[in-house]
N, C-alpha and C positions, 0 to 999 in steps of 0.2 A: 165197729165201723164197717160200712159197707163200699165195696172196691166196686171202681167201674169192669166192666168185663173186657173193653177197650180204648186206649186214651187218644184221642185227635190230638197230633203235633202240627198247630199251622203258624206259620212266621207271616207275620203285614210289616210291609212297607210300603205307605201313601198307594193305599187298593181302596179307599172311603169308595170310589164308585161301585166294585162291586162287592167287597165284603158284606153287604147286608144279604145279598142272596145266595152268598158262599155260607153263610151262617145259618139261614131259612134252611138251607139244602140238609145240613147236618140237622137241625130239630126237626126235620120230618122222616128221617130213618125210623124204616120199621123194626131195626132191635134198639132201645132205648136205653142199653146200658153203657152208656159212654160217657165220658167224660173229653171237652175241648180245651188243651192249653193253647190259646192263644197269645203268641207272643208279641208286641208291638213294638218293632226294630228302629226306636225315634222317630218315628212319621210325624211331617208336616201339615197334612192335613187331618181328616176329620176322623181317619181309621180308631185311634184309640177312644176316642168319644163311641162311635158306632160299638166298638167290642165288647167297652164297661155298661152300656145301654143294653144289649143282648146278655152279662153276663147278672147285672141287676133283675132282671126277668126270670133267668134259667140260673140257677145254681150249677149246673152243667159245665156252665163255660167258667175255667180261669183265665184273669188276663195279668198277663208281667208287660213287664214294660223295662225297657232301655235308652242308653242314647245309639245313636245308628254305630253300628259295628259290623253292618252287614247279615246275609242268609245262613252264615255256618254258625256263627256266635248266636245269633238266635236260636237255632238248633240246640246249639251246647247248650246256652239259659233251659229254656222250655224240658227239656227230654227227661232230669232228672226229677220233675214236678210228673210226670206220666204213669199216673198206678196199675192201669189197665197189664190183665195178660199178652193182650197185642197192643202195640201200636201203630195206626194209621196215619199215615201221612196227607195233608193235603196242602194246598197253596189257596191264599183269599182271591183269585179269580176267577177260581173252578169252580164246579159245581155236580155233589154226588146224586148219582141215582138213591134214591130213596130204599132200593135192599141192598145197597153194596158192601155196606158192614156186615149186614148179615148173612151176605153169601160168602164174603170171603170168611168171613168166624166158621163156619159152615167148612168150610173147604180145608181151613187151616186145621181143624178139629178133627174132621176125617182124615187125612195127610199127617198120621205126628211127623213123620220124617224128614216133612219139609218144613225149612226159617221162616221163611215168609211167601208173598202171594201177592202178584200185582191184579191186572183184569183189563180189559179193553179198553178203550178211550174214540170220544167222538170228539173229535176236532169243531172249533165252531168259532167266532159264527162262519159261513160254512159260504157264502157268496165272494169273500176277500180269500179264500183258502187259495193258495200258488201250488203248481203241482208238485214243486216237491215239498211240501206239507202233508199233500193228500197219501203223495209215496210212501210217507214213511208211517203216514198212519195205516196203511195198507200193513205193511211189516211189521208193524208193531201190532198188528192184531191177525197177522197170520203165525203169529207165535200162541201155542195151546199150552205145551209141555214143559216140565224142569230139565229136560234133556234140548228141547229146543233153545231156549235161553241160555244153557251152557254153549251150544252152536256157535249163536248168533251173539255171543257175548264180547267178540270184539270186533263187531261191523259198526256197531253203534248199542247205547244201551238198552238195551232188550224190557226193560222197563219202564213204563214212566212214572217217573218218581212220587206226583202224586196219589197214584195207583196202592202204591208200595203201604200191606199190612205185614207187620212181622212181630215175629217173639220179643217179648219185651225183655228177658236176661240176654238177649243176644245183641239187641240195642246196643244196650246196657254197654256191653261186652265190645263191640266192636267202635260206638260214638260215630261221631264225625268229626270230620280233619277239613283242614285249608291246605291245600297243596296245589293251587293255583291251577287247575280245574276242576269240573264239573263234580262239586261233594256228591253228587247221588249215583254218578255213574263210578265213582268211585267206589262208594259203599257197597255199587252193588257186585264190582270187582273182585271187593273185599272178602265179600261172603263167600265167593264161587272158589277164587282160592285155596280158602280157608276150608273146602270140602262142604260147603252149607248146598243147600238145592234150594233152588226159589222157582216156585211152579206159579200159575197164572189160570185164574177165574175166568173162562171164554167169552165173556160178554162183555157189552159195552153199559161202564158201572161209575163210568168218570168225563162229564163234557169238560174238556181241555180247552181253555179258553186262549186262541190266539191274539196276538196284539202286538204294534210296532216298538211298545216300552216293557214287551217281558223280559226276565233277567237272561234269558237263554239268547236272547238277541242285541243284546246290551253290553251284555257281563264280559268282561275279558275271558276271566277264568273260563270263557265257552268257545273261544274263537276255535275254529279249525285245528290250527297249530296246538294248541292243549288238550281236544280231542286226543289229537295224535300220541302228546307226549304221554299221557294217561294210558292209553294203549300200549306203546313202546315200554313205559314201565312197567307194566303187570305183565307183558310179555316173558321181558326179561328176567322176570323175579319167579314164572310157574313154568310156561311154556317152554320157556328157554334156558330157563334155570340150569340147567346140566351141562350145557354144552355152549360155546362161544360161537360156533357155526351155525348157519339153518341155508333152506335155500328157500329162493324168494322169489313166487311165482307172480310177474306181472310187473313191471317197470313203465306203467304212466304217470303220471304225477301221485297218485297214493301209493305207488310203490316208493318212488322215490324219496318222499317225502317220509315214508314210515321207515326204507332204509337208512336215511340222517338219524331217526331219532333212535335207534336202535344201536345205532354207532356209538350213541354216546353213553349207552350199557355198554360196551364191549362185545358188542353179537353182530358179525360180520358174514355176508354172505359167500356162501361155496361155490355157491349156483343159481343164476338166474334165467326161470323158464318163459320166453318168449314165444307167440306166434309171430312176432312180427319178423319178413324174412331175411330182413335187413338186417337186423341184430344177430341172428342165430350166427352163430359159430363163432362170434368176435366175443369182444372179454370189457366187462361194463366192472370199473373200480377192482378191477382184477379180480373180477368171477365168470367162468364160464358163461356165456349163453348159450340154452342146449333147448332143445324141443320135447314139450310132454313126453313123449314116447321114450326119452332116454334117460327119464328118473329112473327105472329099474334097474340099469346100466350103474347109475353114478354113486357112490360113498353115500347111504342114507343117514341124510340129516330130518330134524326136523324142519316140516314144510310152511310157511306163512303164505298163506293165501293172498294177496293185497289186490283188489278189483273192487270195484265201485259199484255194476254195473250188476244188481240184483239178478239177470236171467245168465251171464257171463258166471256169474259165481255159484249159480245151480249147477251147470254146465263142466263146471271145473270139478263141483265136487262129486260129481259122477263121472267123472273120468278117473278120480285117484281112487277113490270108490273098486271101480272096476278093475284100476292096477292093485288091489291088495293095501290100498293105505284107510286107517281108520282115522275117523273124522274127532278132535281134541282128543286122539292120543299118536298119532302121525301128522297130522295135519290140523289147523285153524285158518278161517277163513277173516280177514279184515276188510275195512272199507277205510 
């Protein structure tokens, strides 16, 4: 029996409009070793007819079927059906660049040392894009490196999910969970933790299709506030892991908001670094407020970064930088 070299994990739910050119996009990849699980999450409309249609043509495609239980549970179903050495991930509204299989196989194969491999992304269609869509497609493709992505890995997910090729015993090995946010930015938590490296293919190898009914816009498990908690959790379990104190540079609403959910680990601020000059010298939930310049002065804890404000958080991190702190092993930077 012959193994595909890579297995597409894609979950539909009621995508009938565009999964026929989500599925075009995949049989026209120039490495042709692959195999598509498609999984069909009880859609209402015409998605599972479209799937068994492409998958009666192409032996390529498998399709399973469900009743709706949601984006993680389809995950579960599909993943163990996935033979390939890597697994790719996609979603039925995207659509791949025609080498993007074969640059990230390519990149994964040169790299043993790295898990997996996301790649660029072009947002589209591209006249309704709001700017901060455009933002953060900026950021998410100004990231090259596994050390980048270790950085930038709890501003927001340094990935997009799906970009995401990875080793398939580490799949295997790590699954996906419901934990009332975001399963991808989860996973990719997971891996980073866990000591894995996830590097990134520098091109744009994925048009990321926006829309007012995507899950990311929809979904609970994606509001804001579960962002955060997802954040405050893996804080608290790597980051923070050693110590119940940190000190917490930045008290505007992502400060604040990331100090609550950190409370509810038990990881309590020592020190809070403000410019603002109102605050300095007074005491916020009983933490000092002290000015940059008087970290070197105070009981070094570890630092959380919380700022929103992508050139503010350039800005910061060459200032600790320049005081002697190293960046994820003195300091992390959030948003």
């Amino acid at each position: 029996m012959t193994f595909p070299l890579v297995s597409i994990l894609l979950p539909v739910f009621n995508a009938e409009k565009t999964l026929s050119a989500c599925l075009q996009s995949v049989q026209r990849q120039s490495e042709s070793r692959w195999e598509c699980i498609i999984v069909d999450d009880g859609s209402s409309d015409g998605s599972l007819a479209c799937a068994r249609r492409f998958a009666g043509q192409d032996s390529r495609f498998l399709v399973l079927s469900m009743p709706h239980r949601g984006l993680v549970a389809a995950l579960q179903l599909g993943l163990p059906h996935c033979r390939g050495t890597f697994i790719a991930r996609m979603d039925a509204d995207d659509l791949m660049h025609r080498h993007r299989l074969a640059l990230q196989i390519r990149y994964l194969e040169s790299h043993p040392a790295l898990a997996a491999a996301g790649c660029h992304v072009r947002l589209f269609p591209r006249h309704r894009l709001l700017e901060g869509l455009r933002r953060y497609e900026r950021w998410l493709n100004s990231i090259h490196t596994s050390w980048q992505v270790r950085a930038e890995a709890f501003v927001e997910c340094p990935i997009a999910h799906p970009t995401l090729m990875i080793r398939r015993p580490i799949l295997l090995q790590m699954g996906y969970r419901d934990c009332g946010w975001p399963e991808d930015y989860d996973l990719v938590l997971r891996l980073l933790i866990h000591g894995y490296q996830i590097g990134v293919v520098p091109y744009r190898l994925l048009s990321w299709r926006d829309h007012p009914h995507r899950l990311s816009r929809t979904g609970a498990s994606y509001a804001l506030e579960r962002f955060t908690a997802c954040k405050a959790a893996f804080l608290a379990s790597s980051f923070l892991a050693t110590t119940d104190r940190y000190i917490l540079w930045g008290y505007g609403a992502t400060g604040k908001a990331l100090r609550r959910a950190l409370l509810s680990h038990g990881k309590i601020p020592s020190y809070i670094v403000e410019l603002h000059p109102g605050r300095v010298g007074k005491r916020i939930h009983d933490a000092p407020v002290i000015w940059p310049a008087e970290l070197v002065h105070v009981p070094r804890h570890p630092i959380v970064v919380a700022v929103a404000g992508e050139k503010a958080r350039s800005e910061i991190r060459e200032c600790l930088v320049h005081m002697g702190f190293r960046e994820v092993v003195d300091f992390v930077c959030t948003a």
